[in-house]
N, CA, C and O atoms as a DFTB+ gen file, in Angstrom:
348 C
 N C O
     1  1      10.861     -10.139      30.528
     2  2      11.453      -9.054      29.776
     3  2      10.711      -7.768      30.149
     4  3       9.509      -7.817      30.407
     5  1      11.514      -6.421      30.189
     6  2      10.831      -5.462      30.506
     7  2      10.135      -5.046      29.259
     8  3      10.419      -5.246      28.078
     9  1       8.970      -4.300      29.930
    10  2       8.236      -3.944      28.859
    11  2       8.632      -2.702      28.014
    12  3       8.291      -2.650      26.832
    13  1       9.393      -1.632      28.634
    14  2      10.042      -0.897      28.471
    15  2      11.096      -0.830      27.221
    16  3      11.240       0.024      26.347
    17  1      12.067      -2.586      27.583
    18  2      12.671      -2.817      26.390
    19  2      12.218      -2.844      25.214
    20  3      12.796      -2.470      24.194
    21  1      10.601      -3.527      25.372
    22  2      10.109      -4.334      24.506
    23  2       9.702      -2.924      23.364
    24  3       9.911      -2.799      22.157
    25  1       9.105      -2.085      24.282
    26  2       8.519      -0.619      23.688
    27  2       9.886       0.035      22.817
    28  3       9.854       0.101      21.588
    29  1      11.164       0.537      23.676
    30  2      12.062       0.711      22.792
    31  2      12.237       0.104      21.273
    32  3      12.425       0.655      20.188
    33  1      12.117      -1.035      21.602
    34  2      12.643      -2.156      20.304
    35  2      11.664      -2.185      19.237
    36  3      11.815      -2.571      18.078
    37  1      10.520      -1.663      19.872
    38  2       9.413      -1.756      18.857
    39  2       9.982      -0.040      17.817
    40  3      10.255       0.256      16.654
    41  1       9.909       0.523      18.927
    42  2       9.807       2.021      18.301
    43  2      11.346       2.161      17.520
    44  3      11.538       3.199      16.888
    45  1      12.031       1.510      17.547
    46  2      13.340       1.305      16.630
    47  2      13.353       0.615      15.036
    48  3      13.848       0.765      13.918
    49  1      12.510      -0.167      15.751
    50  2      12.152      -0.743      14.315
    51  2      11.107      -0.159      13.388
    52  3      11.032      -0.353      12.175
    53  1      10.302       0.593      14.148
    54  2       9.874       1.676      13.228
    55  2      10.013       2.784      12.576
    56  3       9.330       3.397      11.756
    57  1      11.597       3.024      13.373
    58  2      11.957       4.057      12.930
    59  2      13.468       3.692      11.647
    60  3      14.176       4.429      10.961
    61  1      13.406       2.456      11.815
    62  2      14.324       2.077      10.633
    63  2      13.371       1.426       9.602
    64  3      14.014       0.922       8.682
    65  1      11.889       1.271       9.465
    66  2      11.059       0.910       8.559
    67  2      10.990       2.246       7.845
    68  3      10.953       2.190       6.616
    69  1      10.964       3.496       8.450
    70  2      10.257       4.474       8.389
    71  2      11.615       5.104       6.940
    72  3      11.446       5.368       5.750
    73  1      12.926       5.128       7.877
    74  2      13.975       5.295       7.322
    75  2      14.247       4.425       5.792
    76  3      14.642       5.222       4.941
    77  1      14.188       3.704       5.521
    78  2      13.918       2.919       4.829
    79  2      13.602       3.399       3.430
    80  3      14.121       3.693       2.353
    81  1      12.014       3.275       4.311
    82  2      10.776       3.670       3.151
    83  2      11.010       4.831       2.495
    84  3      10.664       5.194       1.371
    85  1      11.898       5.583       3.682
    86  2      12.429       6.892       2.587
    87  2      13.228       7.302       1.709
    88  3      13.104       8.220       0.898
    89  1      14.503       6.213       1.989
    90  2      15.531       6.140       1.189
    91  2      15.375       5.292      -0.230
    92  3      15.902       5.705      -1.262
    93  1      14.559       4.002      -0.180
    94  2      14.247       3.242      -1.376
    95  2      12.992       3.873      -1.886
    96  3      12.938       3.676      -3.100
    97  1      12.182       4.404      -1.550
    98  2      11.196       5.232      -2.697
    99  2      11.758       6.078      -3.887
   100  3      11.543       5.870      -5.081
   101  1      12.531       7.086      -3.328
   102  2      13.193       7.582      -4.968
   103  2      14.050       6.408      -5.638
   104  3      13.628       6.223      -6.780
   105  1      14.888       5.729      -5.385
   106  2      15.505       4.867      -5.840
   107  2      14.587       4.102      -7.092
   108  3      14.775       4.003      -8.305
   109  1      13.200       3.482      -5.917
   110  2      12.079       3.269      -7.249
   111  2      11.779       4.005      -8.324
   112  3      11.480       3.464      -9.388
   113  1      11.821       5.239      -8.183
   114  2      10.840       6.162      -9.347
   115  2      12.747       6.535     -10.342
   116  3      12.841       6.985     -11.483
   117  1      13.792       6.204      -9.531
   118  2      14.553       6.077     -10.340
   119  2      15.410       5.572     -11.289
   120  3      16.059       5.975     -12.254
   121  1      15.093       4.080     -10.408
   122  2      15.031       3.022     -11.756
   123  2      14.119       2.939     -12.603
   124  3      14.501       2.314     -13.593
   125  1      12.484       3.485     -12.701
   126  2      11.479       3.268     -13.709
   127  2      11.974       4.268     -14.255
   128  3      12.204       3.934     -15.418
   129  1      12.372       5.645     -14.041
   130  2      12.843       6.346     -15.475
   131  2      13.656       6.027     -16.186
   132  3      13.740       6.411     -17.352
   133  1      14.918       4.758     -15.256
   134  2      15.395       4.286     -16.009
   135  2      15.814       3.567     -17.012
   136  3      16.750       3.451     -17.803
   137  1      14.578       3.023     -16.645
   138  2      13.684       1.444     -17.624
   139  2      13.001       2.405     -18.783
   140  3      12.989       2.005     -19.947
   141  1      12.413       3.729     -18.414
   142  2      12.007       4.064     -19.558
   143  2      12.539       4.575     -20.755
   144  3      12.125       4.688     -21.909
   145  1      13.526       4.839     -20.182
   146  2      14.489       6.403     -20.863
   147  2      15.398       4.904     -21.818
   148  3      15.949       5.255     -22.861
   149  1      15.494       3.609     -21.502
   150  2      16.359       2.803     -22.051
   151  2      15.248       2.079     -23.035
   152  3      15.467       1.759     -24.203
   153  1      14.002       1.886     -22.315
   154  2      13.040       1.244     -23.374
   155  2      12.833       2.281     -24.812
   156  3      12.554       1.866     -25.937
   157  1      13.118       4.132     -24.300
   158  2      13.195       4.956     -25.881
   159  2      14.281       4.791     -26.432
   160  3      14.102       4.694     -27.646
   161  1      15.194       4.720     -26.190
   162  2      16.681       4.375     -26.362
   163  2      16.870       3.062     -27.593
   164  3      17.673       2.944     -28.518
   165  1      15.582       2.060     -27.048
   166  2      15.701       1.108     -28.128
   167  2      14.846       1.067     -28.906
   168  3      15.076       0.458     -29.950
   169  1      13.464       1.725     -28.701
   170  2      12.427       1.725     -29.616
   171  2      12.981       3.379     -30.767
   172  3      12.615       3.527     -31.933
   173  1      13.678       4.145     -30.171
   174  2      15.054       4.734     -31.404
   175  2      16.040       4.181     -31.975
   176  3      15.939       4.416     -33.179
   177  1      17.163       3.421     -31.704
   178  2      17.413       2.433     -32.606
   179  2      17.059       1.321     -33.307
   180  3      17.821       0.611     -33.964
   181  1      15.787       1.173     -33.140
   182  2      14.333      -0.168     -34.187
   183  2      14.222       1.172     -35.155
   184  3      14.684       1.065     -36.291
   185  1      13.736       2.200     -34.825
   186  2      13.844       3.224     -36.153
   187  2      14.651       3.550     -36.610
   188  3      14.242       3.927     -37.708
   189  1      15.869       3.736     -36.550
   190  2      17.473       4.248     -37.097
   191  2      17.439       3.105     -37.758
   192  3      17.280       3.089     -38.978
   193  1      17.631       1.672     -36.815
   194  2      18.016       0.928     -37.981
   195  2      16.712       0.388     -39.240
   196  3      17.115      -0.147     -40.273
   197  1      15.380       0.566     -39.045
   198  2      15.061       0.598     -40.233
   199  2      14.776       1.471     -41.186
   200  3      14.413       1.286     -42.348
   201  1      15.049       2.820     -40.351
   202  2      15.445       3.618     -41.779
   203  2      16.336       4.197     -42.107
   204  3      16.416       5.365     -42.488
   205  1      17.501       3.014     -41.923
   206  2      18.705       3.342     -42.604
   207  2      18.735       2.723     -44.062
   208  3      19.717       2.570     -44.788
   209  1      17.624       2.457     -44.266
   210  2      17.227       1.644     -45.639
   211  2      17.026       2.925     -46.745
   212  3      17.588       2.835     -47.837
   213  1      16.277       4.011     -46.448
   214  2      15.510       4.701     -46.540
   215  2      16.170       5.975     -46.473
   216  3      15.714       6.968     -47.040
   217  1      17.087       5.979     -45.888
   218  2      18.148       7.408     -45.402
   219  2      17.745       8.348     -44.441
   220  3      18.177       9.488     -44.266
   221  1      16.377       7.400     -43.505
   222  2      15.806       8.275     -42.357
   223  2      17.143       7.785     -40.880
   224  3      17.817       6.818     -40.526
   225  1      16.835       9.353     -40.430
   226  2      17.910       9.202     -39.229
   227  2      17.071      10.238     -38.091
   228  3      16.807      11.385     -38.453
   229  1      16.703       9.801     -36.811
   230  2      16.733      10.756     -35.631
   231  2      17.877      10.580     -34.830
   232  3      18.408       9.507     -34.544
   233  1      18.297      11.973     -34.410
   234  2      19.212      11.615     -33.569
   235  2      18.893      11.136     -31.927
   236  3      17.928      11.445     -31.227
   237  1      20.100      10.248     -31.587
   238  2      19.680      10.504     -29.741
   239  2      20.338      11.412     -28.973
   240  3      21.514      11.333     -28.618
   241  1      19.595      12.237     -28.733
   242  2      20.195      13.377     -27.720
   243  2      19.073      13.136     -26.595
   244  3      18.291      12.186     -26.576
   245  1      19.155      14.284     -25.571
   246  2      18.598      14.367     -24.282
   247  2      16.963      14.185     -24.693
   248  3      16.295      13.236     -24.283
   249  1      16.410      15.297     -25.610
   250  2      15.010      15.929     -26.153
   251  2      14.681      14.388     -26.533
   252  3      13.909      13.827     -25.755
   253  1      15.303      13.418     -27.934
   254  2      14.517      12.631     -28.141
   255  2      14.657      11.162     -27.087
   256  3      13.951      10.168     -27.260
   257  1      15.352      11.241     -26.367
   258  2      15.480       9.801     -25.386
   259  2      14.497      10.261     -24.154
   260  3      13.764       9.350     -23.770
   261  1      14.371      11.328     -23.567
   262  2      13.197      11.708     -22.810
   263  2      11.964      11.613     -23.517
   264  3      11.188      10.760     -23.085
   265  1      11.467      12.515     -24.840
   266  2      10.227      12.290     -25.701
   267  2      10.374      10.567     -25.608
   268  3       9.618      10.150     -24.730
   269  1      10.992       9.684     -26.145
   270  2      10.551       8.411     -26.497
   271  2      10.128       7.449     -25.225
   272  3       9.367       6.481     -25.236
   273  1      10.858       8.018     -24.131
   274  2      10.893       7.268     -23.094
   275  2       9.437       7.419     -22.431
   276  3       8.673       6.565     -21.982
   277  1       9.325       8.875     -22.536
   278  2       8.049       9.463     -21.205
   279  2       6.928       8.717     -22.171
   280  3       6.133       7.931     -21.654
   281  1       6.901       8.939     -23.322
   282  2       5.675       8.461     -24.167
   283  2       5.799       6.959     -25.032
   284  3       4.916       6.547     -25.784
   285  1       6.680       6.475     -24.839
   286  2       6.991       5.117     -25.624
   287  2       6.103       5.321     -27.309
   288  3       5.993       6.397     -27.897
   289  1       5.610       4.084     -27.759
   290  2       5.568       3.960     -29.291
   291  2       5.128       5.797     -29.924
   292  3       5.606       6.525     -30.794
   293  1       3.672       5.971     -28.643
   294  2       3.573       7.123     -29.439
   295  2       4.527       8.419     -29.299
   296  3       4.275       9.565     -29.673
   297  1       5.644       7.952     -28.687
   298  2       6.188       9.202     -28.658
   299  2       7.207       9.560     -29.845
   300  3       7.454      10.635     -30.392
   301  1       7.619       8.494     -30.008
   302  2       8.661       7.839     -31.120
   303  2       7.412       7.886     -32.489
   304  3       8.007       8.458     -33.402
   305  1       6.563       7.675     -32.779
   306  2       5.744       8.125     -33.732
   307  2       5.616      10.184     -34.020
   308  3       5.710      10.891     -35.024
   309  1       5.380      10.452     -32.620
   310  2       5.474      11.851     -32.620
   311  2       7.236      12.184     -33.544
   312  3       7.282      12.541     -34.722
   313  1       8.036      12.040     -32.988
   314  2       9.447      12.223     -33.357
   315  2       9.825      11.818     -34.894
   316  3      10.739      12.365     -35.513
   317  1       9.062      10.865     -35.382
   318  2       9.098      10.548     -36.661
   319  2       8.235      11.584     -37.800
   320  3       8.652      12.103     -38.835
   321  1       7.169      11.634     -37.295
   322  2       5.927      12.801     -37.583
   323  2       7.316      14.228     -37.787
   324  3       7.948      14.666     -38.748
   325  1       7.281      14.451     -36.709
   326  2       8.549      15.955     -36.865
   327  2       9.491      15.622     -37.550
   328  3       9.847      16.564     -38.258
   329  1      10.033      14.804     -37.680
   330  2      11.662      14.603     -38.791
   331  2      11.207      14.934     -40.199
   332  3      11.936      15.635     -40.902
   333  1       9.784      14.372     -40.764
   334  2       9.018      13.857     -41.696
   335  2       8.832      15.653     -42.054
   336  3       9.481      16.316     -42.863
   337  1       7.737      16.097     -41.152
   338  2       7.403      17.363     -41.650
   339  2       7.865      18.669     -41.014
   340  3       7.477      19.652     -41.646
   341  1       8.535      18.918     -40.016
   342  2       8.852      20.172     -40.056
   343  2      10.643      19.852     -39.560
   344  3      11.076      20.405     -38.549
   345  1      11.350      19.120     -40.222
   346  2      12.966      19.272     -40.051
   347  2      13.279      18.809     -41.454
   348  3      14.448      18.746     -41.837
């Protein structure tokens, strides 16, 4: 086999590793926001529904599904803290 080929074939495949690595990296960081933004999503409805006992309500809009997501329990503690004392 020429070596020539062999060099091509190498440098192809590095350049579709390379390609790759570039296209599935955001994909990663965009399914973990997505895992997060859904993990606030439910750690806000565990609070809606237990304080619908109580007549506590946050809503989900953009502000609190990002707050709960980026910060999980404590962020959703933060959001409860604000409903509580300054809304």
């Amino acid at each position: 086999m020429d070596w020539k080929l062999v060099l091509l074939g190498l440098l192809g495949l590095g350049g579709l590793y390379l390609i790759a690595n570039f296209l599935i990296t955001p994909f990663r960081y965009l399914c973990r926001v997505l895992g997060y933004a859904l993990v606030g999503v439910a750690l806000l409805v565990v609070v809606n529904l237990g304080g619908a006992l109580v007549g506590f309500h946050i809503p989900l809009n953009a502000f609190t599904v990002i707050t709960a997501g980026a910060l999980q329990v404590p962020g959703v503690g933060l959001l409860v803290l604000m409903k509580l004392f300054i809304i």
